[in-house]
N, C-alpha and C positions, 0 to 999 in steps of 0.2 A: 595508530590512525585516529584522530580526530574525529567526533562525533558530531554533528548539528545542534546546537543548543538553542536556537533562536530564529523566528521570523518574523518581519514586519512589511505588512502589505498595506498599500492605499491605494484606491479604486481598481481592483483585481476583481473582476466578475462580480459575486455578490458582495463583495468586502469591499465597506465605506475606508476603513480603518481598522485594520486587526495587528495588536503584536503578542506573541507567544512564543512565550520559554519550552524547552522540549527536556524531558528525562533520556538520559540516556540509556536507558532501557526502554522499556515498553512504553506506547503512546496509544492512549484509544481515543478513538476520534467515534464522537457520539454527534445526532443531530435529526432533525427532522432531514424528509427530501430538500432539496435543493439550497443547504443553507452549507454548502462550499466544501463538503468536505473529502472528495475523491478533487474536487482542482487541489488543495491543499496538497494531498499525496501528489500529485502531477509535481507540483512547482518545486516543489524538494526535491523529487526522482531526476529532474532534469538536471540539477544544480550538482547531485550526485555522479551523476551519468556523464557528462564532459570530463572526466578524472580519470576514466578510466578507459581502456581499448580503443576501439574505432573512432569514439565520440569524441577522444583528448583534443583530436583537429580538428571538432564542431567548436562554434563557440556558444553560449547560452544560449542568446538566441534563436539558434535555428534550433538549437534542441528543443527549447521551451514551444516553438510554437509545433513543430513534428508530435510532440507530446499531446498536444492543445488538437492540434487540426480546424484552425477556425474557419468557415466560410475562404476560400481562395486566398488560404495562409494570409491574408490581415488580420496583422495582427491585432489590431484598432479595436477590433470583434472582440478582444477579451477585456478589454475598460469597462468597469461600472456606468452601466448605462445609464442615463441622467439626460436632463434637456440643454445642457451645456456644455460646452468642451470639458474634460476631464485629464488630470496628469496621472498615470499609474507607475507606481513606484512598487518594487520587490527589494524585499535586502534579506538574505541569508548569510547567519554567524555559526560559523564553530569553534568549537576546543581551542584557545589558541589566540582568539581575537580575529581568527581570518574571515574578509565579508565578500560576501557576491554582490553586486546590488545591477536592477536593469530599472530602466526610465524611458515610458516610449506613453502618449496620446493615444485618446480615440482615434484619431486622425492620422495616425500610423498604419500606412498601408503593407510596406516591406519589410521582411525580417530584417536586412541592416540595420532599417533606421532606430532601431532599438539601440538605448545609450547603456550599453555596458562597465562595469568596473569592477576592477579588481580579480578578474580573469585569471590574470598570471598568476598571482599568487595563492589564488583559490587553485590550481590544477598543481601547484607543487606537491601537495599529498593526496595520494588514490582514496576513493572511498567507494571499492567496491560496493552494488547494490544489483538488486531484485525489484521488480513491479509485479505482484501477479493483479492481474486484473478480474475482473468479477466475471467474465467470460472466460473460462477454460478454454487453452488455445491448442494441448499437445496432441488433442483428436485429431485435430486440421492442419498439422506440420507438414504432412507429405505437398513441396509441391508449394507451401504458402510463401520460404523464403526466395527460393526462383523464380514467383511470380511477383513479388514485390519487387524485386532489383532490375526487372523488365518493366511494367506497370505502374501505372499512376494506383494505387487501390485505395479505399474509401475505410482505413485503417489508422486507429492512431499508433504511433510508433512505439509504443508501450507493449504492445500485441506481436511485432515482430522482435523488439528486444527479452522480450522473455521465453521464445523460440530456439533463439540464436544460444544463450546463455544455459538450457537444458540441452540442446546437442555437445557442450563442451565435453570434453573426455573424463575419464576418472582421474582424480587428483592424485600426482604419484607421493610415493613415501608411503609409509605405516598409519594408518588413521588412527590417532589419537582417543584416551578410553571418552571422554564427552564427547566427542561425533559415535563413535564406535555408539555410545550408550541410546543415541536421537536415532543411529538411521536404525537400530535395533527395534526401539519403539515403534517407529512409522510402520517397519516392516511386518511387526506386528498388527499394526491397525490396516492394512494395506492389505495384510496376507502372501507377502509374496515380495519379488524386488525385480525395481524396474531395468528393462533393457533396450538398446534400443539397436532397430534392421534397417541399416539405412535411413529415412527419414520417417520412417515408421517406430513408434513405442509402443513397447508389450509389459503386462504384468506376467511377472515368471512364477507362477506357482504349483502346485501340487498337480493342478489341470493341465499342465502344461503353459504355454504362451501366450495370452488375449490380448488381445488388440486393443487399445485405449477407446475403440468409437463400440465396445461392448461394455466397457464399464461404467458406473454410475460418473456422474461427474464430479461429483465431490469427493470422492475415491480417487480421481486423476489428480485433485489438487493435494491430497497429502502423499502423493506418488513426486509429483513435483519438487515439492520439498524435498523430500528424499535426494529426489538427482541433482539439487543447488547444493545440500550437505555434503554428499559424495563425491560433486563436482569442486568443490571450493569455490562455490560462488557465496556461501553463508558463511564465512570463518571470521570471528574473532576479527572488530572492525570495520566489517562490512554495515548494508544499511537492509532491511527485508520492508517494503513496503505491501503489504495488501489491502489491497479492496475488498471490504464484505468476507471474510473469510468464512462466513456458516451459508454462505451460497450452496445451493445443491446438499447440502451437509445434513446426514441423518443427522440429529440431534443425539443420539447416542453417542456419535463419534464427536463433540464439539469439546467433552470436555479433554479425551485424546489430542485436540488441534492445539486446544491450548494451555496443554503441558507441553508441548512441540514448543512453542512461540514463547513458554516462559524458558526451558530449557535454552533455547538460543539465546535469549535476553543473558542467562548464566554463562553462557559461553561467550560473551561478548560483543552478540550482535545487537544492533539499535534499531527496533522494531517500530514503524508506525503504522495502523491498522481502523479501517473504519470498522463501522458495524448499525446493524437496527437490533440485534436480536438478542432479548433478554437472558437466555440461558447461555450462551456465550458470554455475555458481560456479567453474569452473575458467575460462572468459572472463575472468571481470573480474581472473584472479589474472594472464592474461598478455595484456589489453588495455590495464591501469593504466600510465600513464604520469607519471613524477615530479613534475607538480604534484597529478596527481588524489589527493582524498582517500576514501578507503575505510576502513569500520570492520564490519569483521566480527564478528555478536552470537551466540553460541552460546547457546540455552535450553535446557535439558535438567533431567531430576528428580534431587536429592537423596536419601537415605537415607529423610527421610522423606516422600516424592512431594510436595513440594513445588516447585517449579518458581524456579531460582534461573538466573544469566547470567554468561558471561563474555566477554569481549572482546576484540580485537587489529586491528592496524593490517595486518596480513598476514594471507591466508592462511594459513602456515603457522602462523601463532599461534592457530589456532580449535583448543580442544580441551575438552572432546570436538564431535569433527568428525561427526556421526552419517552425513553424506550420503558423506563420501571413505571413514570408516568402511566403510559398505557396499557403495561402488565396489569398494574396498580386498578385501573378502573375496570376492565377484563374481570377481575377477579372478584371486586365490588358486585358487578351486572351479575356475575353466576352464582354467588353467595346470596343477593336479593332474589334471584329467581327460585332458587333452594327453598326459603323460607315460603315464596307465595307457593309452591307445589307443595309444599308443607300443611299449609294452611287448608287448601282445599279437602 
């Protein structure tokens, strides 16, 4: 399976102009608030997402904006807002030279009128994929997928395709020793392994069976993981997109999340993941080991707030670094204040 190598956006929400190369391993998307970096995960998740199951018969499109959920699905909503008409163009490349590209205005009110291409030949190879989003959703499955296939709900689609994709069954055949080695780990940070009663999930452990709306939430999301491993929705090829992965997440357990996240990267999933949180991002600078690939994306604004990226194979090549950034002066302020209670 072919991996994503490339995207290029013009007037996409806060992007003037952005184009950027992707690792086919691990991808951290670093940035202040709102300078584009969970739409980025969206826009790829979609591009993914039409390849495979129910979505093959969506076209981009409707995926992209199900994903999006603008204001009464106009799509117009997601153009760089500006005092003049604006044209928004998307182009996604993989492995291969294969491109998506869509083309639709401010002034785009309906998901057809989105100019598509390249469709066909972008759905000729699957690229299995994940979203988890920064909200934990497996508490709330009882009951969510029934009431969305009835119901208009005020949800973007991301939220019920990651519902859908942990109820899949156990993957048959013998699990192989790098899954056998990941769900081993998890199950140790987890304490236990997950099952699910109907549309209910439980942590199976020593206690017996808990209910997911008793455990911590960041404990749900490396339980999650667990069940996309288990399920064959993360194998070799696939694509794991996360939001904020140290959400909810004791910090004792981040550096656990992500030996999980580089683990898959070894197993040959193509990971992209946002983050604010320093001790996450300083993990993966002294957990990488010289075959793992890591591409660190810094978004940050421009002179004139437009939202532009730069890249590096290292840590220390992220610049501007907004999150060590503010470790960085954090550290400064408590090391200056040491000295005046010194002084007195």
């Amino acid at each position: 399976m072919s991996k994503i190598t490339r995207i290029k956006l013009n007037n996409l929400t806060a992007f003037a102009q952005l184009e950027q190369s992707f690792s086919s391993g691990v991808n951290v998307l670093i940035g202040a608030n709102g300078t584009g970096k969970t739409h980025l995960l969206k826009t790829l998740y979609a591009a993914c997402a039409i390849t495979v199951g129910e979505d093959i018969d969506r076209g981009f499109g409707l995926k992209f904006v199900s994903v999006f959920r603008p204001y009464e699905g106009r799509v117009g909503r997601l153009s760089r807002r500006q005092s003049t008409s604006v044209t928004t163009r998307i182009a996604i490349t993989r492995e291969g030279g294969s491109k998506l590209t869509a083309e639709f205005s401010n002034h785009t009110l309906k998901t057809e009128d989105i100019r598509v291409n390249g469709e066909t030949g972008w759905k000729k190879e699957s690229l299995e994929s994940a979203y988890i989003p920064v909200k934990e959703m497996l508490a709330h499955a009882p009951g969510f997928l029934a009431t969305a296939s009835k119901r208009e709900i005020a949800f973007e689609e991301v939220y019920l395709d990651i519902i859908k994709r942990a109820f899949l069954p156990k993957l048959l055949g013998p699990t192989d020793n790098k899954r056998t080695r990941l769900l081993t780990a998890l199950q140790k940070a987890i304490e236990g392994k997950v099952i699910a009663k109907g549309e209910y999930f439980f942590l199976k452990n020593q206690q017996g069976d808990l209910e997911f709306t008793l455990l911590a939430e960041g404990m749900r999301k490396l339980a999650l993981i667990w069940l996309l491993i288990q399920n064959g929705t993360l194998l070799a090829g696939s694509v794991l997109f996360w939001d904020e992965p140290e959400a909810n997440l004791n910090p004792s357990l981040m550096g656990e999340a992500v030996e999980v996240i580089l683990e898959l990267q070894r197993l040959g999933v193509q990971v992209f993941l946002s983050t604010h949180n320093y001790v996450l991002l300083k993990e993966f600078d002294l957990r990488k080991k010289e075959p793992d690939k890591i591409r660190y994306v810094s978004l940050f604004r421009d002179d004139s707030g437009a939202v532009i990226s730069r890249s590096g194979e290292s840590y220390h090549d992220v610049d501007p670094n907004a999150i060590a950034q503010t470790f960085a002066d954090l550290y400064q302020r408590d090391i200056s204040r040491a000295f005046k209670d010194g002084a007195k």
